[in-house]
C-alpha positions in Angstrom: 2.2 -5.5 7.4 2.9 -9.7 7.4 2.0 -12.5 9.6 5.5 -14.4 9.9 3.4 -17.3 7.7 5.8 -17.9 4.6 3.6 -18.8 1.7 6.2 -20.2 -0.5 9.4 -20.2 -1.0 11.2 -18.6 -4.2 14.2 -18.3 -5.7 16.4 -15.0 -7.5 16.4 -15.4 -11.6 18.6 -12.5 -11.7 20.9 -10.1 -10.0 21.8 -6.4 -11.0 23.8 -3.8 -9.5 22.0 -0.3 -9.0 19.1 -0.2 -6.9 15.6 0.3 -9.3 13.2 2.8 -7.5 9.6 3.2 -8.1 9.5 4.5 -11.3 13.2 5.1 -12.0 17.0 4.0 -12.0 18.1 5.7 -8.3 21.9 5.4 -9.3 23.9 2.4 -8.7 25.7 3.7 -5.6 25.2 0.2 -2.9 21.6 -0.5 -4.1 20.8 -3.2 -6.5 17.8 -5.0 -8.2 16.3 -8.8 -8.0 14.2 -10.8 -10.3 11.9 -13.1 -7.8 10.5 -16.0 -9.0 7.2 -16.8 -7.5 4.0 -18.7 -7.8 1.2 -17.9 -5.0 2.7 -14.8 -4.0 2.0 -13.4 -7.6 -1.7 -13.8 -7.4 -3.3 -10.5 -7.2 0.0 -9.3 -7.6 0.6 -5.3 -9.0 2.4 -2.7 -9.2 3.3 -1.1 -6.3 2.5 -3.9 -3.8 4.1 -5.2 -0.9 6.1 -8.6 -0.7 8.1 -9.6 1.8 11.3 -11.4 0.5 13.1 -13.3 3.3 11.4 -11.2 5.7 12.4 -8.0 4.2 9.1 -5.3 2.9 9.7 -4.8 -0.5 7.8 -2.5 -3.7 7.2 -4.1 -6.8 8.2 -2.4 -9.6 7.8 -4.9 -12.4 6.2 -8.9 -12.8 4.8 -11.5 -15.2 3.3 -14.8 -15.0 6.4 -15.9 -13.7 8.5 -13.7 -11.7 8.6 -10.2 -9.8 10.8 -7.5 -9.7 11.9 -5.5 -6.7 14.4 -2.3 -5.8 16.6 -3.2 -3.0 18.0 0.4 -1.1 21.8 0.4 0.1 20.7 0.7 3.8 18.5 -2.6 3.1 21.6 -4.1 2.0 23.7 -3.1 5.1 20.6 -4.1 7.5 19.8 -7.4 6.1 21.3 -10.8 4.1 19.8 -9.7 0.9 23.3 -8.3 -0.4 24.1 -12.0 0.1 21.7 -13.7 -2.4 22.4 -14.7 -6.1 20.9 -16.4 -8.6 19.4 -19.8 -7.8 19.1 -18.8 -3.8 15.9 -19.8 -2.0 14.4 -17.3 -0.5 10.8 -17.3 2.0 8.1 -14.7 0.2 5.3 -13.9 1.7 2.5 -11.1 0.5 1.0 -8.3 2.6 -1.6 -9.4 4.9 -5.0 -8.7 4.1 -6.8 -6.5 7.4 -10.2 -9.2 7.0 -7.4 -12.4 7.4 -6.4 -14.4 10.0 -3.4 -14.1 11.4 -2.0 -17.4 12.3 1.7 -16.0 12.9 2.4 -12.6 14.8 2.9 -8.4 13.9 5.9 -8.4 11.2 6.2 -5.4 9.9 8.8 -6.0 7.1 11.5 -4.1 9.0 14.6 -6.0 9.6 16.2 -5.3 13.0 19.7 -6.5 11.9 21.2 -10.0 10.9 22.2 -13.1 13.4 24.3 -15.6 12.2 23.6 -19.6 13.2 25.8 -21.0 15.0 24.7 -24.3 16.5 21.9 -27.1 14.9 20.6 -29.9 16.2 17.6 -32.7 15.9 15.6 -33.8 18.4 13.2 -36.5 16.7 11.2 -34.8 14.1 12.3 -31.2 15.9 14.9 -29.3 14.8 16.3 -26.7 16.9 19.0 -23.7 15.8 21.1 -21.3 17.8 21.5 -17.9 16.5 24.2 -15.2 17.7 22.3 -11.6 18.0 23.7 -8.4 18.2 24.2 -7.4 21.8 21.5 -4.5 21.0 18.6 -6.4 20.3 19.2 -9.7 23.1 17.1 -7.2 25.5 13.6 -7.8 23.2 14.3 -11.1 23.1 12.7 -13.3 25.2 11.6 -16.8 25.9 8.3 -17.8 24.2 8.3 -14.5 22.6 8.1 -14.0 19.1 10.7 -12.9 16.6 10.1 -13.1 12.5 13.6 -14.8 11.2 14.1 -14.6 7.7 10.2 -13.9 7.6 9.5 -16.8 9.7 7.5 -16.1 13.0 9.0 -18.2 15.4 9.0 -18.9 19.2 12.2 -18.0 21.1 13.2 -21.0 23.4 15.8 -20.1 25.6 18.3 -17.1 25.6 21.5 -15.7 26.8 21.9 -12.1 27.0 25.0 -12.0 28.4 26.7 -14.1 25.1 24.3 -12.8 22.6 22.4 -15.9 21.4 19.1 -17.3 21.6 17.1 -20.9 20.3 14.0 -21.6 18.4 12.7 -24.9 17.4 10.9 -26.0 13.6 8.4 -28.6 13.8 8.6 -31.2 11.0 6.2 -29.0 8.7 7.7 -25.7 9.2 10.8 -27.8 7.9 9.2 -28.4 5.2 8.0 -24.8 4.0 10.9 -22.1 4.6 14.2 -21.7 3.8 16.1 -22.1 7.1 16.6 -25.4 7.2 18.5 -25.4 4.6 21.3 -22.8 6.1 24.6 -24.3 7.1 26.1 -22.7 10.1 27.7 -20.0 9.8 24.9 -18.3 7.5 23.4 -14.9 8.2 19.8 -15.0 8.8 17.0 -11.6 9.0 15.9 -10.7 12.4 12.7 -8.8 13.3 12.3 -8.5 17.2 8.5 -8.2 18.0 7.5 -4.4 18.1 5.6 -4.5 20.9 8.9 -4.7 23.0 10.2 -1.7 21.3 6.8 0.5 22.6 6.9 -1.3 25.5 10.2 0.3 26.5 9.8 3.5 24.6 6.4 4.0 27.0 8.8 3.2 30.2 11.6 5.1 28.9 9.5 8.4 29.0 7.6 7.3 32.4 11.4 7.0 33.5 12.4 10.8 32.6 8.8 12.1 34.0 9.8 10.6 37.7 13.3 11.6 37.8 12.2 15.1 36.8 9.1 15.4 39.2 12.2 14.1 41.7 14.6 17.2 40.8 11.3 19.3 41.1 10.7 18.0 44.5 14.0 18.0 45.5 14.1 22.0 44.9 10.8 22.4 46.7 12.5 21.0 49.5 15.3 23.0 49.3 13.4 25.9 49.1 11.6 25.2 51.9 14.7 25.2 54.4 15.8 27.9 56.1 18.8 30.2 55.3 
């Protein structure tokens, strides 16, 4: 589990095909393995720990003084913008959040959703806002002032547009300052993680849903049942 607060922002020393499992090569059939380097995030740092790279909840394997090493699955690959990265890209890291910290950010949970692409930037004074297209699928948990974690970022929506698939969040000046997506030109795909709350929010109304149309069918029959032949 995350908080959306990037604690630094990295950069991939190296590339390699063939995704590195705990413990052992997995084949080389989509996956692939990056070299992370780091400063804060490797404090504490061990095997086996979680660190989120540009949003996305991943094991290490290996690390130094300098640098961390992480397996990256072929599904990851498909679901996110980490197939996209080579050496010298910036990335936002961020460790697993402790359960006796502050959470200054919302629920991530590591699990990108899918990728949006920006489309439209603009300034206003020290404000910078950006317009990301979303897949049609996951407009409906997007909402205005919600959260949603982009590229590992929690964020507040601004406005949306279900029925064109895009939404708007703004950085202040020293969120600017601290993660990557500033730097994206438009056009670049960017991680998103809709707030899970939305997702059991409608699970919990998708099942009162099916209860009331079947106690409707069951009344319906009792009706019927009841009239005369």
């Amino acid at each position: 589990m995350f908080t959306g607060i990037v604690e630094e922002m990295g950069a991939i020393k190296e590339v390699k095909n063939g995704f590195k499992g705990w413990g052992e090569w997995e084949g080389s059939d989509g996956g692939m393995t990056l070299r992370v380097g780091g400063g804060k995030v490797l404090e504490g740092c061990y095997e086996g720990c979680s660190i989120a790279v540009n949003g996305v909840c991943l094991t290490v394997t290996e690390f130094d003084s300098e640098s961390f090493t992480v397996g990256v699955a072929p599904e990851t690959i498909r679901k996110t913008n980490l197939g996209l990265l080579g050496q010298g890209s910036p990335v936002n890291l961020e460790r697993a959040a402790a359960m006796d910290g502050r959470n200054s950010g919302h629920m991530v949970q590591g699990h990108v959703d899918n990728v949006g692409e920006i489309i439209e930037k603009w300034q206003d004074k020290e404000s910078l806002f950006i317009k990301v297209k979303a897949p049609r699928e996951l407009m409906q948990y997007i909402v205005p002032k919600g959260f949603i974690a982009i590229d590992g970022t929690s964020l507040t929506v601004c406005e949306t547009d279900v029925a064109n698939g895009w939404f708007t969040f703004m950085l202040i000046d020293y969120t600017q300052q601290h993660v990557i997506i500033p730097k994206k030109p438009i056009g670049d795909k960017v991680n998103l993680e809709v707030d899970v709350i939305s997702k059991y929010v409608e699970r919990s109304l998708g099942n009162i849903n099916d209860r009331l149309s079947r106690l409707e069918v069951a009344n319906v029959l009792h009706v019927l049942r009841l009239i005369p032949k």
